[in-house]
C-alpha positions in Angstrom: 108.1 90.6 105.9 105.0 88.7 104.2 101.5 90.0 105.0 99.6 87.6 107.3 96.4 89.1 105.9 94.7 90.3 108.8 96.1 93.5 110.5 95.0 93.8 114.0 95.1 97.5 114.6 92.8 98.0 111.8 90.2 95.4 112.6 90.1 96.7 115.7 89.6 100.7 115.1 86.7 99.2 112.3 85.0 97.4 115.3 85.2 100.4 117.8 83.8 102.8 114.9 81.3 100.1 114.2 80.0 99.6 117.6 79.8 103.5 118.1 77.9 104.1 115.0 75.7 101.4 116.3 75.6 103.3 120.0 74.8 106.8 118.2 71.9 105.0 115.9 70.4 103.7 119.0 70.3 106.9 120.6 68.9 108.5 118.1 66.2 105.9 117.8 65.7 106.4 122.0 65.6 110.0 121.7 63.7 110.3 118.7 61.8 107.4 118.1 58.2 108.5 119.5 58.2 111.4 116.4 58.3 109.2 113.6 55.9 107.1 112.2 57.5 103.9 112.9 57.8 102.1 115.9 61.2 101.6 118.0 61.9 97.9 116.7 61.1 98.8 113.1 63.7 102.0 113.3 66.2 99.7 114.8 65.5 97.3 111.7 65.9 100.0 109.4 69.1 101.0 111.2 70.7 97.2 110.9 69.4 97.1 107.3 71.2 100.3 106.2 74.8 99.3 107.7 74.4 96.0 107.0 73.9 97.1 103.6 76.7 99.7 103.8 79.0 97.6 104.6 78.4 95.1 102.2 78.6 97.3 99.8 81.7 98.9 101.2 83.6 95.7 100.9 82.7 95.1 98.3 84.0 98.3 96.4 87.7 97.5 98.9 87.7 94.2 97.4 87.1 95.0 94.0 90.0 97.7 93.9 92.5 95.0 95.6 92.7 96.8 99.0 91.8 93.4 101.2 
C-alpha cells in the first residue's frame, strides 16, 4: 500500500501533546508568574517563542534524516 503522506494517528497524538504542553506552560505562567521578573504576557511570549523555536528546529532535524 503507497504512503499517502500524512498519517492521521500521528498528527493527531502531536496536536494533543502540543496543546497539553501549551496547557502546562500556561499554568505555570498563572501559578508562577507574579515571582519573576517579567510580566504574564512577556512569559507567555517567551513560552510561544521557545516551542515555536523547538519545533522548528525539531522538523527540521526529522526532515533532514528522511523521517517526513
Amino acid at each position: 500500500m503507497a504512503n499517502s503522506g500524512n498519517r492521521f494517528g500521528f498528527d493527531f497524538v502531536t496536536t494533543l501533546v502540543g496543546s497539553g504542553l501549551t496547557l502546562l506552560v500556561s499554568a505555570g505562567i498563572m501559578r508562577y508568574g507574579e515571582q519573576l521578573q517579567w510580566t504574564a504576557t512577556q512569559l507567555y511570549a517567551i513560552g510561544g517563542g521557545v516551542l515555536l523555536v523547538g519545533g522548528l528546529l525539531l522538523g527540521l532535524v526529522v526532515v533532514a534524516a528522511g523521517l517526513k
